[in-house]
C-alpha positions as CSV (number, residue, x, y, z in Angstrom):
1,X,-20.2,-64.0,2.0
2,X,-23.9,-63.6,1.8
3,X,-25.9,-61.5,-0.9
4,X,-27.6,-59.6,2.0
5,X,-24.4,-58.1,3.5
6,X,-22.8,-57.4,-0.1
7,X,-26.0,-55.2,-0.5
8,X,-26.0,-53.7,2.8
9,X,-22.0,-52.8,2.2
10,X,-22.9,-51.4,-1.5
11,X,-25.3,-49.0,0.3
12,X,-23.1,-48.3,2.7
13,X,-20.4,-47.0,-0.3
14,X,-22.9,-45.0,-1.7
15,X,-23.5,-43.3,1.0
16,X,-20.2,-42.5,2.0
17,X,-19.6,-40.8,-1.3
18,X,-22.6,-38.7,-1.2
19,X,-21.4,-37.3,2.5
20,X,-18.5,-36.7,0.7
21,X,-20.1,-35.1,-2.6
22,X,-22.4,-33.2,-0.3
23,X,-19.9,-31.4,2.1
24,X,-17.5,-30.8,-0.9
25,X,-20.2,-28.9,-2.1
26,X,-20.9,-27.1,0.8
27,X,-17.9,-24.7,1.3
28,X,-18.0,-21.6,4.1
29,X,-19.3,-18.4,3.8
30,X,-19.1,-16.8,0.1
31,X,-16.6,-14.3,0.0
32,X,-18.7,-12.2,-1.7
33,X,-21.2,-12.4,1.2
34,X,-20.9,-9.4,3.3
35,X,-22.5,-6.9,5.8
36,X,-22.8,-3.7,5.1
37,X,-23.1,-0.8,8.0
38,X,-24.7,2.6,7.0
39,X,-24.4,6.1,8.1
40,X,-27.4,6.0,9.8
41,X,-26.2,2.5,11.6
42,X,-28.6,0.6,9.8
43,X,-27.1,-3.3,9.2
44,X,-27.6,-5.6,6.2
45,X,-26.9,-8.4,4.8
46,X,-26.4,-10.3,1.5
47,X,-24.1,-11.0,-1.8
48,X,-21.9,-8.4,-3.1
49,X,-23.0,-7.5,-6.8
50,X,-21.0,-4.5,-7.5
51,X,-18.8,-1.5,-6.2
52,X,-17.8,1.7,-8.2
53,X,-17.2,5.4,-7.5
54,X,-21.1,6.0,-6.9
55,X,-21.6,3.3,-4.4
56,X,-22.4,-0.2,-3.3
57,X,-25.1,-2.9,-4.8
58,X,-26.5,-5.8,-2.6
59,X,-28.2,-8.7,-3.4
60,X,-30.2,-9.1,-0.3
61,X,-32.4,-12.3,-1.7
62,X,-35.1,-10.9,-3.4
63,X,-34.8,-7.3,-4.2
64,X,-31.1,-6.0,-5.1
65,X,-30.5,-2.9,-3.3
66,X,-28.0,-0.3,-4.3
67,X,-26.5,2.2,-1.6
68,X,-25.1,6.0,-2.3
69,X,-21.3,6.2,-1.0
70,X,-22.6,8.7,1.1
71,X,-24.9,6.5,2.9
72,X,-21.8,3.9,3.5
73,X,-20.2,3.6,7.0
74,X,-18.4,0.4,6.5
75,X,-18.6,-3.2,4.6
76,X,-17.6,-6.1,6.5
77,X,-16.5,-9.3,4.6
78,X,-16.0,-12.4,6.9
79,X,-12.7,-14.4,5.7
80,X,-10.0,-15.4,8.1
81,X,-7.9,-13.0,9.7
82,X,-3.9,-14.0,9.1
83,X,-0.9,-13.7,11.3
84,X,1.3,-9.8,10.9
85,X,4.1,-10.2,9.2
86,X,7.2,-8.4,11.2
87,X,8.0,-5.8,8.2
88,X,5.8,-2.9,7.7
89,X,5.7,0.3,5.1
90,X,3.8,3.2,4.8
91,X,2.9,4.8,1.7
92,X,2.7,9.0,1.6
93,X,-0.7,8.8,0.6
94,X,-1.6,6.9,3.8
95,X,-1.0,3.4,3.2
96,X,0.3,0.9,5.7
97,X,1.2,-2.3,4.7
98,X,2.6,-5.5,5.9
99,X,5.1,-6.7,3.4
100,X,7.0,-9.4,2.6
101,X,10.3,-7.2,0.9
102,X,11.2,-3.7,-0.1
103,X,13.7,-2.8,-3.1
104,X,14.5,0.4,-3.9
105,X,16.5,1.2,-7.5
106,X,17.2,4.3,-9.1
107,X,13.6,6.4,-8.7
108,X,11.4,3.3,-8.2
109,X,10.6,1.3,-5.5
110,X,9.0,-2.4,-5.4
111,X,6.9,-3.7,-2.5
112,X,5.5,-7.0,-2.3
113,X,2.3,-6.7,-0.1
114,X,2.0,-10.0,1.8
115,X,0.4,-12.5,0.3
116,X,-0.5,-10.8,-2.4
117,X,1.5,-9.3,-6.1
118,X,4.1,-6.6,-6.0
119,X,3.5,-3.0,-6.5
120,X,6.0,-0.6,-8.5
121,X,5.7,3.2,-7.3
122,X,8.0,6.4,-7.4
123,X,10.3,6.7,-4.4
124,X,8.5,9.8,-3.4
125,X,5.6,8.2,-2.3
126,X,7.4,5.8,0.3
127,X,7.4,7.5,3.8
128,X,8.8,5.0,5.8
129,X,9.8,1.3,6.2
130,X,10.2,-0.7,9.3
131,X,12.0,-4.1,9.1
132,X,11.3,-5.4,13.3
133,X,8.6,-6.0,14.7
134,X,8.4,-2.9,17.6
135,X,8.0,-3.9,21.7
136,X,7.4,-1.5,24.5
137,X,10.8,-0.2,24.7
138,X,11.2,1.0,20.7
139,X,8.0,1.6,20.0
140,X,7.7,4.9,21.7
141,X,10.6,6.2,20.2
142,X,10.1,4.8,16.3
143,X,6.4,6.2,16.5
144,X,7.8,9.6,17.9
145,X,10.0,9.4,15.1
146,X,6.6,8.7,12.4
147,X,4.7,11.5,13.4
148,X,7.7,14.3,13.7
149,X,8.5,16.3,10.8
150,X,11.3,15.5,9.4
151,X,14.1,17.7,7.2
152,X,16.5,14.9,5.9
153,X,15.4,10.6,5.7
154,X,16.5,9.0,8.7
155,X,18.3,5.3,9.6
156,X,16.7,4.1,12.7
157,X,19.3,2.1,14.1
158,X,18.1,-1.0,17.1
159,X,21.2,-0.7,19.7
160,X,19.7,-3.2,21.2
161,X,16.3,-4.6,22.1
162,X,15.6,-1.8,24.2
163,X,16.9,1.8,22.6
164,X,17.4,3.2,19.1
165,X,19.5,5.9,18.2
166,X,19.4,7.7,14.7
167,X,21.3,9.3,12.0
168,X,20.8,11.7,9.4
169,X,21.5,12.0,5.8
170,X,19.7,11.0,1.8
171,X,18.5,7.3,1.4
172,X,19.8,6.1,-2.2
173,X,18.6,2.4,-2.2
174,X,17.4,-0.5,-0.5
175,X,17.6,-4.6,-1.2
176,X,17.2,-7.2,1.0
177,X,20.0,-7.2,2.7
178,X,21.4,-3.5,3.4
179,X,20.3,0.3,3.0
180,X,22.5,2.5,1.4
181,X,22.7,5.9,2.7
182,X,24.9,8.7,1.8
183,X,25.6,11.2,5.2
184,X,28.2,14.3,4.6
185,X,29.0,12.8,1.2
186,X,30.0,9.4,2.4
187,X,28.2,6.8,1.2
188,X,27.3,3.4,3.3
189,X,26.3,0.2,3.2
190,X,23.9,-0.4,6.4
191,X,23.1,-4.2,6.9
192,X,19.1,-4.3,7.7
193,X,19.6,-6.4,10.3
194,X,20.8,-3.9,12.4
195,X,18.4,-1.5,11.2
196,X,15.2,-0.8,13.2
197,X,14.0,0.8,9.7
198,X,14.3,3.9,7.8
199,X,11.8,7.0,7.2
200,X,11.9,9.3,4.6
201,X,11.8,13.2,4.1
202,X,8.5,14.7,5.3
203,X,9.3,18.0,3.9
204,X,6.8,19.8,1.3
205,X,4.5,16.5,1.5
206,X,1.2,15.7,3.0
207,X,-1.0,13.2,3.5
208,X,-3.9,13.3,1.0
209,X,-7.3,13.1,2.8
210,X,-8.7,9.6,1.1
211,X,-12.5,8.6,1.0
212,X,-12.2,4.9,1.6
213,X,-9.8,2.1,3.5
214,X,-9.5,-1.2,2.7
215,X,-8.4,-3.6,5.4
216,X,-6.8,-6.8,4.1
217,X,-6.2,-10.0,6.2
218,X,-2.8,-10.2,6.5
219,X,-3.4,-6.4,8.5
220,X,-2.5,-4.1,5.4
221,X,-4.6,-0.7,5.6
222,X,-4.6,1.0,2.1
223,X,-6.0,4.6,1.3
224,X,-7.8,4.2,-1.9
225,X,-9.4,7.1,-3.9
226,X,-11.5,4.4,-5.5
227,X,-12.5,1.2,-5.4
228,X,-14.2,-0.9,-8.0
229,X,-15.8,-4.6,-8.2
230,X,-17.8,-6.4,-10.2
231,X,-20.0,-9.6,-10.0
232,X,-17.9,-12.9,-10.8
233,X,-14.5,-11.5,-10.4
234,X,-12.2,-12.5,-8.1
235,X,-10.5,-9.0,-7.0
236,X,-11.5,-5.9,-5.7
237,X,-9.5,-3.2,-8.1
238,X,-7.6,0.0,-6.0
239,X,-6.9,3.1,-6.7
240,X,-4.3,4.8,-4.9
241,X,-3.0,8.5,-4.8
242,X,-0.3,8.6,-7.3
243,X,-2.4,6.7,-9.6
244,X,-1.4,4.0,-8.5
245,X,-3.6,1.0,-9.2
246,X,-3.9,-2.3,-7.3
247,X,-5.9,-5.4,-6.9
248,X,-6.3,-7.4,-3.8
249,X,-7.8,-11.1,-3.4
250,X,-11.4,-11.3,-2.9
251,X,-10.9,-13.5,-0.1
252,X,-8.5,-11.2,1.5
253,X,-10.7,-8.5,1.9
254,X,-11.4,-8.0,5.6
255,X,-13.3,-4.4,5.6
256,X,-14.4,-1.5,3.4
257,X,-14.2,1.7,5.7
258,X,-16.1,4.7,3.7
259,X,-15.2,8.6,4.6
260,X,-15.6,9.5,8.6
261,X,-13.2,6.3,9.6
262,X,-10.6,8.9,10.9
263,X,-11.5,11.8,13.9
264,X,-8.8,14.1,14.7
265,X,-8.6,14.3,18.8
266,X,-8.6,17.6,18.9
267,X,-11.7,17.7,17.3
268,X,-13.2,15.7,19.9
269,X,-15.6,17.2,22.6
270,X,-13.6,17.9,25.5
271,X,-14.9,16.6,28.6
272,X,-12.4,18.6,30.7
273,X,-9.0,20.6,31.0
274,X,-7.5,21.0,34.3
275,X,-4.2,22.4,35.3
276,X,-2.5,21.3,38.9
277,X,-5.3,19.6,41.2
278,X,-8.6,20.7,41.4
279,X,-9.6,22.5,44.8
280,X,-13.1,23.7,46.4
281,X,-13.5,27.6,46.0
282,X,-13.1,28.3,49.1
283,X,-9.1,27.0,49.5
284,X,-7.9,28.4,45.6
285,X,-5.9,31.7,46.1
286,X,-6.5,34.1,43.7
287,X,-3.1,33.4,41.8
288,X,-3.5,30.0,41.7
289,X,-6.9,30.5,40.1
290,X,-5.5,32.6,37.3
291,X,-2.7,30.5,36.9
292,X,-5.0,27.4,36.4
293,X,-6.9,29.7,34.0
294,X,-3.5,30.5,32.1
295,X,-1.9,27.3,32.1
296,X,-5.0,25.3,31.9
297,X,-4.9,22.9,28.5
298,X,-5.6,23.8,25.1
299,X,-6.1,23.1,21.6
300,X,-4.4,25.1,18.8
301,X,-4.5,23.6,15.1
302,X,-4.5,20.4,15.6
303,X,-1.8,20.4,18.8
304,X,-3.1,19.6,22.0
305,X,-0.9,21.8,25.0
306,X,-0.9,20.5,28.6
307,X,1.5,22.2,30.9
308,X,2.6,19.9,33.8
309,X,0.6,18.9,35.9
310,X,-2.3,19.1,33.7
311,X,-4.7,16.7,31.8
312,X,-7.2,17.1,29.7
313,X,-10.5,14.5,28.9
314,X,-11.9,13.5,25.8
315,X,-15.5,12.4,25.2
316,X,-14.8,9.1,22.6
317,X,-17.5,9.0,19.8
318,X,-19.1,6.1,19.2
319,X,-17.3,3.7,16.9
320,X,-13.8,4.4,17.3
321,X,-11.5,1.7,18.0
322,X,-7.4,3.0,17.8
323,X,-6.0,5.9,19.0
324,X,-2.8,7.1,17.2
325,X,-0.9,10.2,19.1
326,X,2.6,11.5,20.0
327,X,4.3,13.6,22.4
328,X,7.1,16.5,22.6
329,X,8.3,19.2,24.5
330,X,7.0,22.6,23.9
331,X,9.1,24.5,20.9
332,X,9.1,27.5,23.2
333,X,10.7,25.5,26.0
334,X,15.0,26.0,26.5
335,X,15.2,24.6,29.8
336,X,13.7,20.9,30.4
337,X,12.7,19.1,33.0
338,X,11.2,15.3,33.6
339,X,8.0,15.2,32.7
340,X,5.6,11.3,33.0
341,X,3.4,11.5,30.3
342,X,0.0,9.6,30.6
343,X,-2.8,8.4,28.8
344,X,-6.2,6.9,30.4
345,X,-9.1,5.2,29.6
346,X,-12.1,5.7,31.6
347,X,-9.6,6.9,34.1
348,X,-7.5,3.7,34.1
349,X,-4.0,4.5,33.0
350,X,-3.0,2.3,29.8
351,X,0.4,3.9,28.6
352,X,3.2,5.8,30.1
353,X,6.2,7.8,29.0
354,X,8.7,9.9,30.5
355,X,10.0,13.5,28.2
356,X,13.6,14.0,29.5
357,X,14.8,16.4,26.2
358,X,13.5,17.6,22.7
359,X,12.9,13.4,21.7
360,X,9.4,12.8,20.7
361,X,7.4,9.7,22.0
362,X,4.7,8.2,20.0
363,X,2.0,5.4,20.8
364,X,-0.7,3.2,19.1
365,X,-3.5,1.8,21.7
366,X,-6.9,0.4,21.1
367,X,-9.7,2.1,22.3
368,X,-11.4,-1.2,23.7
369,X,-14.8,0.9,23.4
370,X,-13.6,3.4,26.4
371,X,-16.1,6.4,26.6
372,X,-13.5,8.7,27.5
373,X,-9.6,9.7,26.7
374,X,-7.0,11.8,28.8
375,X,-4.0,13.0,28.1
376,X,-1.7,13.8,31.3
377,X,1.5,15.4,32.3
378,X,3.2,15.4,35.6
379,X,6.4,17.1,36.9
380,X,9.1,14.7,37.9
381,X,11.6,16.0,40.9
382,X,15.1,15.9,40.3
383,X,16.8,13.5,42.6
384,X,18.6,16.2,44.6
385,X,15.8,18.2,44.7
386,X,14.7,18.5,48.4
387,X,11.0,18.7,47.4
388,X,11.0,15.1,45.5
389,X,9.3,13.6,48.6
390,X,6.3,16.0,48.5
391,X,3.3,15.3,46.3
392,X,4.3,17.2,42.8
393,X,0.9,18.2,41.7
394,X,-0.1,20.2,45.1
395,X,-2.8,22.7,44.1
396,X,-0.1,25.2,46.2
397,X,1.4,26.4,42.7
398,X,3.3,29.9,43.4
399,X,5.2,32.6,40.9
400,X,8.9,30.1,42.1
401,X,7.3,27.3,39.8
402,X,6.3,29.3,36.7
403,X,9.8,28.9,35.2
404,X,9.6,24.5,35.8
405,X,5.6,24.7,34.7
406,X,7.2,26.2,31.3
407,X,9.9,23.6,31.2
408,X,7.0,21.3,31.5
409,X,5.0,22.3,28.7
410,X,4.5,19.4,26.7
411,X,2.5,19.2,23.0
412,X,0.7,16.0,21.8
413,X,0.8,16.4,18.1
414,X,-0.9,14.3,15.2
415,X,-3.6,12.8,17.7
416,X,-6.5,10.9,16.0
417,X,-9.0,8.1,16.7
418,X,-9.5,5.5,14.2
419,X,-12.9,3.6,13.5
C-alpha cells in the first residue's frame, strides 16, 4: 500500500471526525430562544434572560431589553409538540392537564403531569378527572356535564362507546384501578375502566381569574399566578392558586399566554340576533314583528338566550383560536320539545346537537381564524305532528306557537374564546 493513499485515507479520518465534532456541536434551536408577542402586536426575537412577577428580559443580540407584564401578549418557545395522552384533569383554579395517573388518599391527591414530576394538592382543588379519551358521541355529553353546576361529585359512567349515563353521590378515593364512591351510604368500588371519569362538587367554588397560562408540550394548560425564570436554569418555576408551586422542563415549554388570553362570548360584539326568518317590511305582520322583537336573542350575565328558531352572530376578535361553550334548556321551561342546536363559522355549520330534556350538551371547536360565530336553534316536529313536512322556521309565527317557542328556549352557558 502506497504512502500517498495512506495520507489521503488519514485526511480523510480527520475529516470525518471534525463533521462529526462540528454537527455535535451544533444542536437545534436553544430552548431558551423564543419570540415574544406584545400588546401592541409588536414581534421579537432573541434569548430568554429572565422572567418574574414584573415582566420579561430578552437578549436580542446587542442590547437586552426588558418588557412590563403589561406590555406582554404571549411568548412563544419553539420545542416539539408531543402526542395527548388519553387521561385528562382539571384543577379548580383552571388547570387542565394531561396526566399520566391520579391517586386520591385521605384529603390529598397526587397527579403526575405527563412527562414531567408529580404534584401533591388538597382534594378540594381537583374539579374533575377524565380517564378516555372523548369521540363525537361522549363528548357532548361529558362537556355538558363540565360546565353545569353541580350539587354532589358525579361517576360518569361509558355504557358504551356511544352514551354515558351518570350517578350521584361523595367521591372518597381514587387509585389506578377503581374509584370509590359512597351513594345513599353505600360504599363502592367502581373499576376505572368502565368509568368515562368523575367530576367533583362545584358548589361554593369558583374559578380564580389567573394572569398568565403556560402551555406545555405534551398539551397541559396551567393557570399560574406567577411565573419565575432565571438565566442558566433548566425550569420555568409555577405558581398555582392554592399555593401550589411547580416546575416544568425548559424544553417543555410550548407558550407563555399573559392576561387577555380568555374573551367571554357574551362579551363579544354582536353582529346580529334574529328570531324566526328574516322578512322584507312589507310581508312582517305586526305580531310577528313584536314577537321577533320579544323573542329575539339576548345576553344576560354571562348566558346567551335564543328561543327556537333563533340565532345570533358574533364578531371573532382578532387572535382567538378555541371556542369553549355549552348548551341547556331554559330553567323556566316545564314542557320540552326537540330542539337542533347549531354553531357556525363564517356561516358554515361545524357542530350539531339535538336538546331532547333538561341534559346539557357541551363542545370544544377551534376557531380556525373564522371572523364570525353563531349560535342557532331550531324547532324539531314531532313525528306525528302533521306540520313536520312544512319548513319549521316560517316567518308565519302566530299566538298557537308561543307555548312550543317557550319550550324551545334554549341557554348557552359558560361560552368563551380562547387565544
Amino acid at each position: 500500500m502506497n504512502k500517498t493513499f495512506l495520507r489521503q485515507m488519514a485526511a480523510w479520518a480527520v475529516i470525518s471526525v471534525l463533521t462529526l465534532v462540528i454537527a455535535s456541536k451544533s444542536p437545534a434551536q436553544s430552548p431558551t430562544e423564543v419570540t415574544v408577542i406584545t400588546s401592541g402586536g409588536e414581534n421579537m426575537q432573541g434569548e430568554l434572560v429572565s422572567i418574574d412577577d414584573s415582566g420579561v428580559s430578552l437578549d436580542r443580540g446587542n442590547e437586552v431589553v426588558s418588557l412590563a407584564a403589561e406590555e406582554l401578549s404571549q411568548l412563544r418557545f419553539a420545542p416539539t409538540v408531543l402526542p395527548q395522552l388519553p387521561m385528562k384533569v382539571q384543577l379548580s383554579g383552571g388547570s387542565l392537564l394531561s396526566i399520566t395517573g391520579v391517586v386520591w388518599t385521605d384529603q390529598t391527591v397526587t397527579v403526575t403531569p405527563a412527562r414531567q414530576s408529580p404534584i401533591e394538592l388538597p382534594v378540594e382543588e381537583l374539579r374533575w378527572v377524565r380517564f378516555r379519551t372523548g369521540n363525537t358521541s361522549t363528548d357532548p355529553t361529558w362537556l355538558g356535564w363540565v360546565e353545569e353546576a353541580r350539587r354532589a361529585d358525579r361517576l360518569a359512567v361509558r355504557r358504551n362507546e356511544k352514551s354515558l349515563d351518570s350517578i350521584d353521590g361523595t367521591v372518597i378515593g381514587i387509585s389506578r384501578e377503581s374509584v370509590r364512591f359512597e351513594m345513599r351510604g353505600n360504599e363502592i368500588n367502581a373499576p376505572v375502566a368502565k368509568l368515562e371519569g368523575v367530576l367533583l362538587s362545584t358548589q361554593n367554588k369558583k374559578t380564580p381569574s389567573t394572569p398568565i397560562q403556560v402551555t406545555d408540550t405534551s398539551g397541559s394548560v396551567w393557570a399560574a399566578e406567577s411565573i419565575r425564570f432565571a438565566s442558566g436554569e433548566n425550569n420555568i418555576e409555577i405558581q398555582l392558586p392554592g399555593s401550589i408551586r411547580h416546575d416544568i422542563p425548559l424544553n417543555q415549554v410550548l407558550m407563555l399566554q399573559y392576561a387577555g388570553g380568555i374573551l367571554s362570548l357574551s362579551e363579544a360584539e354582536i353582529a346580529s340576533a334574529s328570531f324566526g326568518t328574516q322578512s322584507s317590511g312589507s310581508t312582517q305582520s305586526a305580531l310577528s314583528s313584536d314577537m321577533e322583537q320579544w323573542f329575539s336573542p339576548e345576553t344576560e350575565e354571562g348566558t346567551i338566550r335564543v328561543n327556537a328558531p333563533g340565532q345570533i352572530t358574533f364578531r371573532v376578535p382578532d387572535g382567538y383560536q378555541k371556542l369553549i361553550i355549552a348548551a341547556r334548556r331554559g330553567k323556566e321551561v316545564n314542557q320540552f320539545m326537540a330542539v337542533r342546536l347549531e354553531v357556525l363559522l363564517d356561516g358554515s355549520v361545524q357542530w350539531t346537537g339535538v336538546l331532547q330534556d333538561r341534559q346539557s350538551l357541551g363542545l370544544e371547536l377551534p376557531l380556525a381564524n373564522a371572523r364570525q360565530l353563531s349560535l342557532k336553534a331550531t324547532p324539531l316536529p314531532k313525528p306525528d305532528d302533521p306540520k313536520s313536512t312544512t319548513n319549521t322556521t316560517s316567518t308565519n309565527t302566530s299566538i298557537g306557537d308561543i307555548s312550543g317557542t317557550l319550550g324551545g328556549t334554549v341557554e348557552w352557558f359558560s361560552g368563551r374564546l380562547l387565544k
